[in-house]
C-alpha positions, -999 to +999 in steps of 0.1 A: +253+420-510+215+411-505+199+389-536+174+424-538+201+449-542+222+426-566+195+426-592+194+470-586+230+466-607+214+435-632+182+430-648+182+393-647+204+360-633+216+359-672+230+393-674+246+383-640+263+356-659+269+373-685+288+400-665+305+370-652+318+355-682+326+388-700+354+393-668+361+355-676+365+364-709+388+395-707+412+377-686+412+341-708+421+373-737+449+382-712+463+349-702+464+337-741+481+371-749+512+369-739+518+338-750+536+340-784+539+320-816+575+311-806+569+304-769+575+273-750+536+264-751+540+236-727+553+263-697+528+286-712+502+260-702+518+254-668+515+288-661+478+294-666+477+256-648+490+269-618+467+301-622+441+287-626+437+251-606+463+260-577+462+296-572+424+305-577+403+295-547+382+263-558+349+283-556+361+299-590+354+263-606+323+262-587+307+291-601+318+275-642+304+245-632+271+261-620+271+285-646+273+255-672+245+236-656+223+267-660+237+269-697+218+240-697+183+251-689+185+286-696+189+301-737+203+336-723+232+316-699+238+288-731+244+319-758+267+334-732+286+300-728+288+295-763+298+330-773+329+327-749+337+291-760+338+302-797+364+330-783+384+309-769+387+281-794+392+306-819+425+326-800+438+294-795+434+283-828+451+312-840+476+310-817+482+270-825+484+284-862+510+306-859+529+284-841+526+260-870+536+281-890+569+291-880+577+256-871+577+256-830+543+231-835+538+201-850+512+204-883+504+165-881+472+178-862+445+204-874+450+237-853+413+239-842+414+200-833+441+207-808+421+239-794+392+222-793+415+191-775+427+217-752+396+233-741+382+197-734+407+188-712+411+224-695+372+216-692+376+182-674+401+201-649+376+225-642+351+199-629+373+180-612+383+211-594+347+218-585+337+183-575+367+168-557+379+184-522+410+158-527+418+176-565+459+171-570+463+200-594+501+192-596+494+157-604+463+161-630+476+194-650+513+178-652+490+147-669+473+166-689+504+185-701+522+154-710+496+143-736+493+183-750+532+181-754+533+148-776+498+159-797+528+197-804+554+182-808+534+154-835+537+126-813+499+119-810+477+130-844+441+143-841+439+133-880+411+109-891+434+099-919+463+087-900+495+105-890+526+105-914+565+102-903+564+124-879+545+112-857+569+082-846+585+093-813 
C-alpha cells in the first residue's frame, strides 16, 4: 500500500502507531490471559519467549524499536507508548499479586518491582532482536528466565531494605 492511500485509512503517522500498539496491546492482553495465578510462570514466560523472539519475524522488533525512537520526538507516539506500558505493568502486577497471594510467588519482592523488572528485561530482548542479525533467542530468553525464576521463587530481592530468610537459596 502506497504512503498516499495509507494515510486515506489514518489521519496522521501517530494514529498509525496508535493502531499499531492498540493490536500490540490486545494481544500482550491475550498472551497475559491465560496465564493463571497458579501457573508455572517460568513456562508461561517461555512460551510468550518463543512467541515472541523465535516465532515472530524480526521486523516485529523493528517496528517497537522505531516506534520507541519516535516516542521520543513525537507527544502523540510517547502518550501511546506510555499508555500501553502502564497496561502492561499493571496486568502483570496483578497477575504477580495473585500469585503471591496464594503462595506459587515469592513476596520478598514488591509485585510491581518484578513487572517493572520484567518488562525491562522483555525490553532489552526486544532491541537485541532488532539490532543483532546474530540474536540467539534460545540462549538470551533461557538467561533472562533464569534470573526471573530466582527473583519468584525469592532467591534474588528487588527490596531496598534487604531480603529476609527466604531469600537464601
Amino acid at each position: 500500500m502506497s504512503a498516499g492511500n495509507l494515510y486515506r485509512y489514518f489521519r496522521s503517522k501517530g494514529a498509525i502507531v496508535a493502531g499499531l500498539t492498540e493490536r500490540d496491546r490486545a494481544e500482550m492482553a491475550s498472551d497475559l490471559s491465560v496465564i493463571g495465578a497458579g501457573d508455572d510462570f517460568i513456562a508461561a514466560f517461555r512460551e510468550l519467549g518463543r512467541k515472541h523472539f523465535e516465532d515472530e519475524p524480526r521486523e516485529r522488533a523493528v517496528l517497537c524499536l522505531e516506534i520507541w525512537a519516535e516516542a521520543t520526538r513525537n507527544h502523540e507516539v510517547a502518550a501511546t507508548a506510555r499508555e500501553f506500558e502502564h497496561d502492561l505493568i499493571t496486568r502483570l502486577t496483578d497477575l504477580i499479586a495473585a500469585a503471591q497471594a496464594n503462595g506459587s510467588v515469592s513476596t520478598q519482592s514488591e509485585a510491581r518491582d518484578i513487572a517493572v523488572l520484567i518488562a525491562t528485561l522483555a525490553d532489552g530482548l526486544f532491541v537485541r532482536r532488532a539490532l543483532l542479525p546474530d540474536f540467539d533467542a534460545e540462549r538470551e530468553v533461557r538467561h533472562v528466565l533464569t534470573i526471573l525464576g530466582a527473583l519468584l521463587k525469592g532467591y534474588i530481592c528487588l527490596s531496598q531494605g534487604g531480603c529476609g530468610a527466604e531469600a537464601s537459596p
